[in-house]
Structure formats: structure tokens, C-alpha cells
Biotite code that builds the C-alpha atoms (Angstrom):
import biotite.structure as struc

atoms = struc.array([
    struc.Atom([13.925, -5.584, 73.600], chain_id="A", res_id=1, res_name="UNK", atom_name="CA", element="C"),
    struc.Atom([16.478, -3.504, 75.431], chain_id="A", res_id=2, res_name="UNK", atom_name="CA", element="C"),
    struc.Atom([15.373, 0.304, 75.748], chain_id="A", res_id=3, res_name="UNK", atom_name="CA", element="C"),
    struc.Atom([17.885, 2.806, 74.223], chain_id="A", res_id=4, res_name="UNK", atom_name="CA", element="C"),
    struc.Atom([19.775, 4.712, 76.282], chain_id="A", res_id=5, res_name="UNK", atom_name="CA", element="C"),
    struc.Atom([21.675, 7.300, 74.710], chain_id="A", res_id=6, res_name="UNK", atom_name="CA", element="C"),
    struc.Atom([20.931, 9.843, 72.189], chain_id="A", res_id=7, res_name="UNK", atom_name="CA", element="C"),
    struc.Atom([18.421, 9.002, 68.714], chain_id="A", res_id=8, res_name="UNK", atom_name="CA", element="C"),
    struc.Atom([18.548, 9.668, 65.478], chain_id="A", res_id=9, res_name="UNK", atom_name="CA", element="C"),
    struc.Atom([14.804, 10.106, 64.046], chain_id="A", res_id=10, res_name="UNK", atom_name="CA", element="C"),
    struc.Atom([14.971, 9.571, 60.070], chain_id="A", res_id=11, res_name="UNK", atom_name="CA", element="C"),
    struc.Atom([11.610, 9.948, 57.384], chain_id="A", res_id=12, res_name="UNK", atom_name="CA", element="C"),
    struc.Atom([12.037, 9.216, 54.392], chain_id="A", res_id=13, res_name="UNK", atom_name="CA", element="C"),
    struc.Atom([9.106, 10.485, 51.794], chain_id="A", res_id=14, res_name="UNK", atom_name="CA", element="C"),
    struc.Atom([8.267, 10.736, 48.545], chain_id="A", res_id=15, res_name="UNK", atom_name="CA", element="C"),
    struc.Atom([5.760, 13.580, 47.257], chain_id="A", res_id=16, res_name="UNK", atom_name="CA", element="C"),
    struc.Atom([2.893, 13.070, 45.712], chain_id="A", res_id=17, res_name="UNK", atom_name="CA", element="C"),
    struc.Atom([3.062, 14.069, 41.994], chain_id="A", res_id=18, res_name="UNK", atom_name="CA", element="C"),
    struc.Atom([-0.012, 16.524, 42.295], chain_id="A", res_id=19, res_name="UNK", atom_name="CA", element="C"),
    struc.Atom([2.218, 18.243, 45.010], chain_id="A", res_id=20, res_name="UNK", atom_name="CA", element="C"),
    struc.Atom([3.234, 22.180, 43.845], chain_id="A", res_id=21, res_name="UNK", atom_name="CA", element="C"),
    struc.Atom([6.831, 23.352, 44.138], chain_id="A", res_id=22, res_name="UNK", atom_name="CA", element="C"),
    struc.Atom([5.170, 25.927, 46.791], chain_id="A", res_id=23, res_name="UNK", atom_name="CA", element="C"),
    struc.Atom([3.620, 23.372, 48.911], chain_id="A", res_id=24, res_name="UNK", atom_name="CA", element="C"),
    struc.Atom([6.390, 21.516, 49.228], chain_id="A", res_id=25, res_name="UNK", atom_name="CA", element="C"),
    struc.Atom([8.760, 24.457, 50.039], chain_id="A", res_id=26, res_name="UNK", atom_name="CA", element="C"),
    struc.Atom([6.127, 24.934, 52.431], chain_id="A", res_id=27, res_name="UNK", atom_name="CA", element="C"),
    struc.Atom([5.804, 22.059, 54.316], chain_id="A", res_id=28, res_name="UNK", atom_name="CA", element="C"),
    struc.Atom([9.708, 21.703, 54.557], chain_id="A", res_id=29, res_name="UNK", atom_name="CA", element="C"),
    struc.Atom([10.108, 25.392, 55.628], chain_id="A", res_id=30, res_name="UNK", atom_name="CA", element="C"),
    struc.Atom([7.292, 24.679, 58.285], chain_id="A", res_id=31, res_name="UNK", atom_name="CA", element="C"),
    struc.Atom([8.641, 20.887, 59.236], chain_id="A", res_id=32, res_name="UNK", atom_name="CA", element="C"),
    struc.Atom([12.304, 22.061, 59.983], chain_id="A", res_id=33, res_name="UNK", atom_name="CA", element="C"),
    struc.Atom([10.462, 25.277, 62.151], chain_id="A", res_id=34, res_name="UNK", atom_name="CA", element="C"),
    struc.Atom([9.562, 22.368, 64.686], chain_id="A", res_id=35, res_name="UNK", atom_name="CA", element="C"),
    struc.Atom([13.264, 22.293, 65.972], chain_id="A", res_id=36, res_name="UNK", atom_name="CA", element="C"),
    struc.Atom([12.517, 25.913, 67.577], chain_id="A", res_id=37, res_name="UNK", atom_name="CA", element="C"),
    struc.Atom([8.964, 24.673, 68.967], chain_id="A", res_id=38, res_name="UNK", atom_name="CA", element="C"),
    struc.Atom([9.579, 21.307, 70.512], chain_id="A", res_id=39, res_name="UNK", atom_name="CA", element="C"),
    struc.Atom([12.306, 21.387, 72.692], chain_id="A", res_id=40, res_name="UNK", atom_name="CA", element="C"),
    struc.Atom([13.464, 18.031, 72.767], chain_id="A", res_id=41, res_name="UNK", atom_name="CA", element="C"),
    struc.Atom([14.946, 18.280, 68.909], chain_id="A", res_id=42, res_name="UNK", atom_name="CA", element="C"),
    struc.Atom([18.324, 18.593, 69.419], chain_id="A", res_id=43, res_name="UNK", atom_name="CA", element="C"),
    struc.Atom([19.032, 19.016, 65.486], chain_id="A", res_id=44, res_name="UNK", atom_name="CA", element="C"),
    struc.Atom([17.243, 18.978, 62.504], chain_id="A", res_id=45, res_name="UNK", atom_name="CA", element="C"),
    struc.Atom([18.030, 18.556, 59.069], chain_id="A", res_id=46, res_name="UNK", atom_name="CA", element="C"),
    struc.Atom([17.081, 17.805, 55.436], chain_id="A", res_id=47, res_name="UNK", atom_name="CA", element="C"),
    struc.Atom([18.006, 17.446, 51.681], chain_id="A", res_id=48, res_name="UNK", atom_name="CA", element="C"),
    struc.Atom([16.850, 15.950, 48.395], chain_id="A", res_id=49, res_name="UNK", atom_name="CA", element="C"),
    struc.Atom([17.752, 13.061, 47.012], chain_id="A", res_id=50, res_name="UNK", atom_name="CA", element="C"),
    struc.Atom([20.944, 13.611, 44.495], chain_id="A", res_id=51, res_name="UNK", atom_name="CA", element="C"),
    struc.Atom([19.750, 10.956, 42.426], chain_id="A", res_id=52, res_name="UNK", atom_name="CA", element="C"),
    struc.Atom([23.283, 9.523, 41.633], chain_id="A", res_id=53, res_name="UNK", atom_name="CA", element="C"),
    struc.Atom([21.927, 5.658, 42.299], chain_id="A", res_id=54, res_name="UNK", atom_name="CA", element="C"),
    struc.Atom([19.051, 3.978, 41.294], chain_id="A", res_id=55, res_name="UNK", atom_name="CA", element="C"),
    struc.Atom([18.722, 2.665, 45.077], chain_id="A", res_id=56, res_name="UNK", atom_name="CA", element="C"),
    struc.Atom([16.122, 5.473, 46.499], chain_id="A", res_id=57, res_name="UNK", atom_name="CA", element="C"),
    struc.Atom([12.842, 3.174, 45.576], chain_id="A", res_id=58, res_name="UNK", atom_name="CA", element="C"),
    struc.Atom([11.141, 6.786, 44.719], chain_id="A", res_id=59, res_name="UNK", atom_name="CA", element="C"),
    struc.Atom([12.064, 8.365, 48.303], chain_id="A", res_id=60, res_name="UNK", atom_name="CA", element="C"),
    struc.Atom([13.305, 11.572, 47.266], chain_id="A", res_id=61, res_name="UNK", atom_name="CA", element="C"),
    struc.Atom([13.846, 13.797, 50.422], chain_id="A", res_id=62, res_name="UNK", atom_name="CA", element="C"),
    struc.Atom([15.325, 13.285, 53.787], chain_id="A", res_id=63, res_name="UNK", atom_name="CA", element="C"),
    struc.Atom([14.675, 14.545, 57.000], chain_id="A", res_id=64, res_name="UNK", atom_name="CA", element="C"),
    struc.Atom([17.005, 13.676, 59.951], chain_id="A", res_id=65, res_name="UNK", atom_name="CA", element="C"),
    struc.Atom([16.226, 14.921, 63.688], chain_id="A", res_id=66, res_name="UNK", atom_name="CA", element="C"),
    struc.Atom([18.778, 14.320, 66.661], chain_id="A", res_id=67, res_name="UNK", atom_name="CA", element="C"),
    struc.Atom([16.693, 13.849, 70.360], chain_id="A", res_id=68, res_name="UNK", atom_name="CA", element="C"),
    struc.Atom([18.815, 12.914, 73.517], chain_id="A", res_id=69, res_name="UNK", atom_name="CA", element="C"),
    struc.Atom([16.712, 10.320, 74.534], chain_id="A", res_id=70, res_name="UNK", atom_name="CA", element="C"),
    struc.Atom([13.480, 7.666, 73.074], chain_id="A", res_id=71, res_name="UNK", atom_name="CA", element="C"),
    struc.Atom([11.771, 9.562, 75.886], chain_id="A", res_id=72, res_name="UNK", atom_name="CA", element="C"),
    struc.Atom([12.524, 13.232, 73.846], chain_id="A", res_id=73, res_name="UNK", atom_name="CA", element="C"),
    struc.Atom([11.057, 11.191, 70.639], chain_id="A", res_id=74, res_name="UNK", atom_name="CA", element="C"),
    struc.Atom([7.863, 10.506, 72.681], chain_id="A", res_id=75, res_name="UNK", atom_name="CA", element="C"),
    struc.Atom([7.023, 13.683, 73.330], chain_id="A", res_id=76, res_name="UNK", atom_name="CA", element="C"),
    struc.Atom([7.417, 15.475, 70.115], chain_id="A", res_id=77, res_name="UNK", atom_name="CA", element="C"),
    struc.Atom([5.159, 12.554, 68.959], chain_id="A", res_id=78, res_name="UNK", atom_name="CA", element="C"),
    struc.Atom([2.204, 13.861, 70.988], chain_id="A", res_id=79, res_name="UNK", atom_name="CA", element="C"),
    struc.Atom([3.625, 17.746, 70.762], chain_id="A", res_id=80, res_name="UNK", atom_name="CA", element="C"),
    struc.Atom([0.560, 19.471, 69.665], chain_id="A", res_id=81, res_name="UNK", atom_name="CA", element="C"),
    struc.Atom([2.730, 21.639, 66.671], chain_id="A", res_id=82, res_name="UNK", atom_name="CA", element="C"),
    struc.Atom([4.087, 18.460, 65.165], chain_id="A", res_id=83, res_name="UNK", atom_name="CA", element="C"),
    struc.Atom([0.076, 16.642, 65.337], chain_id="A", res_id=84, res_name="UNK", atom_name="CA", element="C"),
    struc.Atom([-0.574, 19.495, 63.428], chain_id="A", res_id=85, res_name="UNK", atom_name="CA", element="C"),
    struc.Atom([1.590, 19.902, 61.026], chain_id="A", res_id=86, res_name="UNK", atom_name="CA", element="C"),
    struc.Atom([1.606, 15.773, 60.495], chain_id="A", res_id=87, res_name="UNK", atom_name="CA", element="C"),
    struc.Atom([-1.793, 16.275, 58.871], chain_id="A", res_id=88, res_name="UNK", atom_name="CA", element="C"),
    struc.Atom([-0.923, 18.255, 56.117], chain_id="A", res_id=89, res_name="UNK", atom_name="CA", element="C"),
    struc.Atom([2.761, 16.783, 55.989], chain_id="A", res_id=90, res_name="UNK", atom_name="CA", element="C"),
    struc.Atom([1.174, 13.217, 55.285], chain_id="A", res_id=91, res_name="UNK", atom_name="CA", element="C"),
    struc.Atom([-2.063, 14.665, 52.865], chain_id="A", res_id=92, res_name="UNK", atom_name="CA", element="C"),
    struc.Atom([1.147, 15.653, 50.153], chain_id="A", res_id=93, res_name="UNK", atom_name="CA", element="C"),
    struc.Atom([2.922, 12.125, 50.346], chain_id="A", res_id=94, res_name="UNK", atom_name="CA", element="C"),
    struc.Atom([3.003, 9.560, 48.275], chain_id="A", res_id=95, res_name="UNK", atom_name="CA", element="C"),
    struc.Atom([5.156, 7.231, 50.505], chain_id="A", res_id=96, res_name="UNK", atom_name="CA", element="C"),
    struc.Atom([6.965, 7.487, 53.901], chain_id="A", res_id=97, res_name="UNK", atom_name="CA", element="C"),
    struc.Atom([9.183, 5.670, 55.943], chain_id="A", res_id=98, res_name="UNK", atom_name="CA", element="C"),
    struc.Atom([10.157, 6.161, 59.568], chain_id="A", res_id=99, res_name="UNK", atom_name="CA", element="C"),
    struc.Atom([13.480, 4.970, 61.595], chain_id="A", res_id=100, res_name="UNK", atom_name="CA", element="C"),
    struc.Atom([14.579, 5.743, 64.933], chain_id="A", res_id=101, res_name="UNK", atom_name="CA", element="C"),
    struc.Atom([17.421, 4.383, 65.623], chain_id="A", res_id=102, res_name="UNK", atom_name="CA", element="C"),
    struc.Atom([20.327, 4.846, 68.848], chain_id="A", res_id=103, res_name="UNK", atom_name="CA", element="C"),
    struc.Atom([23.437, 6.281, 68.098], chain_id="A", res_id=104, res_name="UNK", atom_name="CA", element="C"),
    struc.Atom([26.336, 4.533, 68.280], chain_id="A", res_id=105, res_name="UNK", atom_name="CA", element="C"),
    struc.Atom([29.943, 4.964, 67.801], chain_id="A", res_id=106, res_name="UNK", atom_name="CA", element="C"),
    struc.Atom([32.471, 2.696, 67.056], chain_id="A", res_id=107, res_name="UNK", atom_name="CA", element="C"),
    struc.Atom([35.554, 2.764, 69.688], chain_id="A", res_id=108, res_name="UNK", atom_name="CA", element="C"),
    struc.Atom([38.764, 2.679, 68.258], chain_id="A", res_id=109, res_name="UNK", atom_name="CA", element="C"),
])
């Protein structure tokens, strides 16, 4: 498998557990897009909810989509000690999750 080499685009998909308050869930987001200001190697982050406009989302219903220049910038927030932290209680409130990281690419005209 051929290592990427340019920039990657980190993608979780989750659904929240039904028991999950409004508050804890405004939590958790508020405290999951704070990481881009702790771990330096998040370029971008950002997130939405699911506009529920096709019956394609298999219960996922929010997005979160972080930009790192490198797999190597990946790796590290991995083992960053805020995101270990935070992936605790980020995981105890989800139903389901799913993970992609993925290289960038651009077409060329």
C-alpha cells in the first residue's frame, strides 16, 4: 500500500445514542471542535448535522471533517493526550461511528 503523501482529510461519522441530552451533545461538539486550537497538526476542523433530505445516512446524523497536512499529522493527534481524553467521553454518547482518512486529491483540468 503506497503511503500518502500530501495533505488528509480525517472524516467520523456518528450517530448519538438516544439517551444522549441536547446539553451533552452541544458539549461534546463544542469541546471536539476546541481540539483544532490544542493539537497543532489540525489544519481545519469542521462539523454539521445531517439535513436529512435522503434516506441514505444509515442513522449517522453528524459530521465531523478535520484537514492534517500529512498521515504523519493524523498520527499524532491520535496519541495527543487532549484528544485520548476527550475520545472517552466522545465514544461513551455514541451509538455508531465510522472513521475515514482519506488523501486529497484534485482533479487536473
Amino acid at each position: 500500500m503506497e503511503k500518502a503523501k500530501g495533505k488528509v482529510k480525517h472524516v467520523v461519522l456518528v450517530k448519538f445514542k438516544d439517551e444522549a441530552s441536547g446539553e451533552q451533545i452541544e458539549q461534546i461538539i463544542k469541546d471536539y471542535t476546541s481540539l483544532v486550537n490544542l493539537i497543532e497538526p489540525i489544519k481545519s476542523l469542521e462539523w454539521g448535522k445531517d439535513l436529512r433530505m435522503t434516506n441514505l445516512n444509515q442513522g449517522f446524523t453528524h459530521v465531523f471533517e478535520s484537514i492534517f497536512e500529512n498521515v504523519e499529522g493524523v498520527a499524532e493527534y491520535g496519541t495527543h493526550p487532549a484528544h485520548l481524553e476527550l475520545k472517552d467521553r466522545f465514544l461513551a454518547l455514541l451509538d455508531k461511528i465510522l472513521v475515514l482518512d482519506y488523501e486529497l486529491a484534485t482533479l487536473n483540468p
